[in-house]
Each structure stands twice: as C-alpha cells, then as structure tokens.
N, C-alpha and C positions, 0 to 999 in steps of 0.2 A: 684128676689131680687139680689141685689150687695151688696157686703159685701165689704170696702175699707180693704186692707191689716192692720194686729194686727199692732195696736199702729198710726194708720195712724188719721190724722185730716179731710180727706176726708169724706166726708156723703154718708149716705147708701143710693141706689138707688130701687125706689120700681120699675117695669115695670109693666103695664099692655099694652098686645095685644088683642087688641078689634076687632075683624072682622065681628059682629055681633050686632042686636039693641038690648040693654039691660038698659033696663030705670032704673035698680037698679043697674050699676056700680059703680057709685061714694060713694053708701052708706056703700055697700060693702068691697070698696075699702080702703075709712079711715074707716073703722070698725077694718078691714085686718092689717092695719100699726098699729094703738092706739093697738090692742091686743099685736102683734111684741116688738113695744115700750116698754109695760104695762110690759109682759113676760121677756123679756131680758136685759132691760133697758141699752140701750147702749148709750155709750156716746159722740158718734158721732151725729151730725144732722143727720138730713134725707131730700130727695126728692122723688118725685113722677113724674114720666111720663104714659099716654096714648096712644098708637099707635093706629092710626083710619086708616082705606085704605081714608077715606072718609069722611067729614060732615056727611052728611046724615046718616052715623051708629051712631053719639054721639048723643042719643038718652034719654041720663042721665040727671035726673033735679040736677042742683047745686045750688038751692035756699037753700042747709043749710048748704053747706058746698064753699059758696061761697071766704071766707076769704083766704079760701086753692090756691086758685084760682090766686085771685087777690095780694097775697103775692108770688106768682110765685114757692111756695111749691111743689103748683102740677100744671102742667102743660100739655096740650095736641096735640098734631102732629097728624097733617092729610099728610098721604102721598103725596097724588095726589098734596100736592101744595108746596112740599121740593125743586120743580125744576126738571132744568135737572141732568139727572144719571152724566156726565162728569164733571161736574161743583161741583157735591156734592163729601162730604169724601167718600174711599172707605168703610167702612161701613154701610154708610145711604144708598148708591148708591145701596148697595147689597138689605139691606134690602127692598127697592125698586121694587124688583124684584119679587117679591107677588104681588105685583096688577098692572103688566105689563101684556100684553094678551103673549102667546106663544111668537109667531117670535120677539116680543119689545126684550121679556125676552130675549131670543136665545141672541140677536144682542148685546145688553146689557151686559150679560154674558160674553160676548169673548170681549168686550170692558174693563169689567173691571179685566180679567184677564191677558190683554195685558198690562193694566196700572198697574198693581199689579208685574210681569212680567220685567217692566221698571224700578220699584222701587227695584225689587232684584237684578237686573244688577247696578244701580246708586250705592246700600249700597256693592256690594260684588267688584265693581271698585273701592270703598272708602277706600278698609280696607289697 
C-alpha cells in the first residue's frame, strides 16, 4: 500500500505482486481494500494495481468484481508486454528486471544504471 503524504488529495495506491496462479486474487484483493477503507476510513480515493510477469499467471475470475475493472480502479500490468527496458521510466524498467533471464537482467542492469548515472550528472551540472 501507498499512502499519499498527510493532507495530500492524492489516492491511496493498493499493489498487488502476483508471480504465481491464484484464482482467488481478486476476491481477496477488494476484500483487503473494503476492510482498509471500512477500518480507517480515509479520505482519500484509492486505486488498485496488479503486477503479472505474464497473462498466463492472472488466473482470477472477475465476474463480480468486474466494475472495479472496467471503471479503471483496479487495474492490471503484465510485464512482458511494458516494452522495451530503455524506452520505459527508470522505475518500470527496473522493475522489469524479475522476469528477465540472467544475462537480459545483467545487460539491463548496467544499462539502467548508466542512464540513472546520466541523470545525476544532467541535475548535479544544473545546480
């Protein structure tokens, strides 16, 4: 969970990392928030996202909580189809880097710490 900074108009961000088939995620999952909600009752919105390496693992039936869905509440990211690492934010790019085999990952890694690297040279020639 993300919490936006006290007083902020931001909404809370739920995460789920999914790297495995689990046909009761989704029910779980708004069970998880409604309790959250219910308990703390914040007054922020909220979102939801799912990290999949893959289709194949989202394995959850959303026939009831479909609304969640198609209102873009909740929402779900399969890796394998974010693109390429250079092309993506440094962030996503990283995160990426779990369902790359070894040497991707390796090659990847020193890619995006060269461009990470570039960006501290760009802000620290800025100041």
């Amino acid at each position: 969970m993300f919490l936006p900074t006290q007083g902020s108009e931001n909404p809370i961000y739920f995460v789920e990392v999914q790297f495995q088939a689990d046909g009761e995620i989704y029910s779980r999952l708004i069970a998880e928030i409604c309790l959250y909600l219910r308990q703390n009752q914040p007054s922020n919105d909220w979102g939801a996202v799912v990290l999949y390496p893959n289709r194949n693992v989202d394995t959850g039936d959303i026939k009831h909580y479909r609304d969640f869905f198609t209102s873009g509440r909740v929402r779900r990211i399969y890796l394998d189809e974010l693109g390429e690492a250079v092309s993506l934010p440094i962030g996503i790019a990283t995160t990426k880097l779990v369902i790359a085999t070894d040497d991707i990952a390796i090659a990847q890694a020193r890619e995006l710490i060269d461009r990470t690297s570039a960006i501290r040279c760009l802000v620290n020639h800025g100041k």
